[in-house]
C-alpha positions in Angstrom: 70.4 104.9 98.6 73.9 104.5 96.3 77.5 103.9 97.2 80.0 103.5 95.1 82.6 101.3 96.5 86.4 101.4 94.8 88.1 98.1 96.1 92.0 99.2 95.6 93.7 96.4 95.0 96.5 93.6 93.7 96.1 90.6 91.2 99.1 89.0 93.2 97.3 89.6 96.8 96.0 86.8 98.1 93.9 88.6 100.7 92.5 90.7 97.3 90.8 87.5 96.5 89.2 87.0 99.6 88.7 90.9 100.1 86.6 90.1 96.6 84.6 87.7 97.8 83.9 89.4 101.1 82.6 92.7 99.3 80.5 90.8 97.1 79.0 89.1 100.0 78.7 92.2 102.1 76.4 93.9 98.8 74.2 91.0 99.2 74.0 92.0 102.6 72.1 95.0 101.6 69.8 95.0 98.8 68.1 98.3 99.8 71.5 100.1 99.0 72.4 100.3 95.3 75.9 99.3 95.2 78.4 100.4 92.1 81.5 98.3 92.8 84.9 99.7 91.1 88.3 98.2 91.1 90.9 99.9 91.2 95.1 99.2 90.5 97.5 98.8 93.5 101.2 97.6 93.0 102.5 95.9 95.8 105.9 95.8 94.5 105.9 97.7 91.2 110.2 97.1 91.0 109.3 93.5 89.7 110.5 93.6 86.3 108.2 92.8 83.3 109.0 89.0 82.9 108.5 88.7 86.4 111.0 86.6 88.8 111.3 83.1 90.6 108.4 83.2 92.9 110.2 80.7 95.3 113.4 82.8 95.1 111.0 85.8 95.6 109.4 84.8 98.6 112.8 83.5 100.4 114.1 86.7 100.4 110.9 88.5 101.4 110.3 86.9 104.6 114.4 85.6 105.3 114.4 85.7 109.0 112.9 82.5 111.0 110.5 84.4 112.2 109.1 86.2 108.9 109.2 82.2 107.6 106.8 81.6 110.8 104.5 84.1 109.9 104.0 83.4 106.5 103.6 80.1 107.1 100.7 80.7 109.3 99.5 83.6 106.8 99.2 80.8 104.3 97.4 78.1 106.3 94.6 81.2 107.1 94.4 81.9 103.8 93.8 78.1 102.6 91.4 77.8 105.9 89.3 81.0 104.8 89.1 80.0 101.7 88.4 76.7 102.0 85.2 77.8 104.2 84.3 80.9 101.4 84.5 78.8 98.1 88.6 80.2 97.2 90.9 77.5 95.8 94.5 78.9 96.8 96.8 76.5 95.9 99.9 78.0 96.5 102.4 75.4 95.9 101.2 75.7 92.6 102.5 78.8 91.8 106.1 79.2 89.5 106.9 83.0 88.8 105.9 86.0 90.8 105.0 88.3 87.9 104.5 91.9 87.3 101.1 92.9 87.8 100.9 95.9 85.8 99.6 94.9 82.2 97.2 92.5 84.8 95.8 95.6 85.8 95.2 97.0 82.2 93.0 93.7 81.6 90.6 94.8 84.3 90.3 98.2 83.2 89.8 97.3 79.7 86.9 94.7 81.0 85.6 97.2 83.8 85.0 99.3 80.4 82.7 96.6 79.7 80.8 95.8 82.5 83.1 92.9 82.7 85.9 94.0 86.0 84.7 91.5 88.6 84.9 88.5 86.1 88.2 90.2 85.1 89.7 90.1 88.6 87.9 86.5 89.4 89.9 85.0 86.4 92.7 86.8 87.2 92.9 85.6 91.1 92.0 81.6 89.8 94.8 81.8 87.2 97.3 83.1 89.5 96.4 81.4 92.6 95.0 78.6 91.9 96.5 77.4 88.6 99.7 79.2 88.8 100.0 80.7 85.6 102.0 83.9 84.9 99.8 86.9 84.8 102.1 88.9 83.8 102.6 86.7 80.8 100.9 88.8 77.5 100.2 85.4 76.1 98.4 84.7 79.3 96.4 87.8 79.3 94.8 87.1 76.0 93.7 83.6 77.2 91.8 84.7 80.0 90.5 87.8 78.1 89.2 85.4 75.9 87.5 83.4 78.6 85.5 86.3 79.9 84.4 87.6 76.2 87.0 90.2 75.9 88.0 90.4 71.8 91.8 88.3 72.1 92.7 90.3 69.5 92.0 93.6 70.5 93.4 93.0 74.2 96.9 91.3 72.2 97.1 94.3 70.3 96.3 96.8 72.9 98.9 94.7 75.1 101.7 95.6 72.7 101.4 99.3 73.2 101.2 102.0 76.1 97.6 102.0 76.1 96.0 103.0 79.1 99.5 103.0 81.1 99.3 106.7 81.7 95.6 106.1 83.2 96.8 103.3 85.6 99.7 105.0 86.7 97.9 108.0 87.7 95.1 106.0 89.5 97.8 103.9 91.8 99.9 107.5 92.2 96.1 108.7 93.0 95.8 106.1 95.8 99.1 105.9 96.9 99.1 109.8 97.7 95.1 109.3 99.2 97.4 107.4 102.1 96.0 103.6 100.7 99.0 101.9 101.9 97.9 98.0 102.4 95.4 95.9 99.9 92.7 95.4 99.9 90.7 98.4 101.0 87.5 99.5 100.2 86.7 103.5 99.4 83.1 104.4 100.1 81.6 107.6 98.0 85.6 108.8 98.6 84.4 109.7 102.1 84.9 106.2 104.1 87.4 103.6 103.9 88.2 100.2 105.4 91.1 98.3 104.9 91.8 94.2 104.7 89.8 91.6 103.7 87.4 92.2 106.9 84.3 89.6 107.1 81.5 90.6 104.6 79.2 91.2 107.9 81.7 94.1 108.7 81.9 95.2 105.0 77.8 95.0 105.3 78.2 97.7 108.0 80.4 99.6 106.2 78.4 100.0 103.5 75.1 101.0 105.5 77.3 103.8 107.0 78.5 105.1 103.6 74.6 104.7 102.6 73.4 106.7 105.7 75.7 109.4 104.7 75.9 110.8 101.5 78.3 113.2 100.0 77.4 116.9 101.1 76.5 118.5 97.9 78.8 121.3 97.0 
């Protein structure tokens, strides 16, 4: 049995990270399925300009009232409590600028061309959220290229161009018009979908469905 599982998702989500870990999990769940895990681009706010913005300044405005401040508050303690039980460092405070995501989104599908996207996205999430460095940063980019065997060269060069940006564009347009309207979620064989970082016993399910039934053939 094989499913291939697109995880559509955001290198400045913090339930992306967990949503990772889950999925990952979850395929452990099942070794009788073959599992081809893809990941795929999602802008949560693609009007963040390149150099990104004041991530404090950001944040203030996006949850203003008292009780978007409440819930936030108690979105962040979850997140430090789940991951804190699942092996994921969130260290919010550290975190400086809220950057673009975009050219962060080119690094994984340059490394997915290698075999490399879930190291991509792992290095991504810990520089961002744990060691609150700018992502969106090109600079950036080529260091952690360079720490999952990516040629820094290449990826600098490749950075200074369009490359690839009419392929990501079309993939989040793709999504965005498939109705994917929250990160993460999780497309099985294009048929199933579940959305948010659900436990990795649920994505376990999930995936034995997709298994259970394939694609019709045309």
């Amino acid at each position: 049995m094989s499913v291939v599982i697109e995880m559509v998702s955001d290198l400045v989500c913090p339930w992306c990270w967990l949503g990772k870990h889950r999925i990952e999990a979850a395929i452990a769940m099942v070794p009788e399925v073959n599992v081809q895990l893809l990941f795929r681009p999602y802008e949560l706010d693609p009007t963040i300009p390149a150099g990104g913005v004041d991530y404090k300044d950001y944040m203030r405005k996006a949850f203003s009232s008292p009780e978007a401040k409440e819930r936030s508050g108690a979105m962040r303690q979850a997140l430090v409590d789940y991951g804190e039980a699942e092996g994921i460092p969130y260290r919010f405070d550290e975190i400086t600028r809220r950057p673009n995501s975009f050219d962060a989104h080119r690094i994984v599908h340059w490394a997915q061309g290698q075999h490399k996207g879930g190291a991509a996205k792992e290095a991504l999430f810990r520089a961002f959220f744990h060691d609150g460095r700018d992502i969106g940063d090109h600079g950036v980019l080529v260091d952690i290229a360079r720490q999952i065997d990516l040629d820094p060269t290449i990826v600098a060069d490749l950075l200074a161009t369009d490359a690839d940006v009419v392929t990501i564009r079309a993939e989040e347009k793709f999504f965005r018009e498939l109705g994917v309207g929250g990160v993460p979620t999780f497309i099985a064989n294009r048929q199933f979908a579940a959305q948010g970082a659900e436990t990795a016993e649920k994505l376990a399910r999930f995936i034995r469905h997709a298994a259970d039934h394939p694609p019709q053939a045309a």
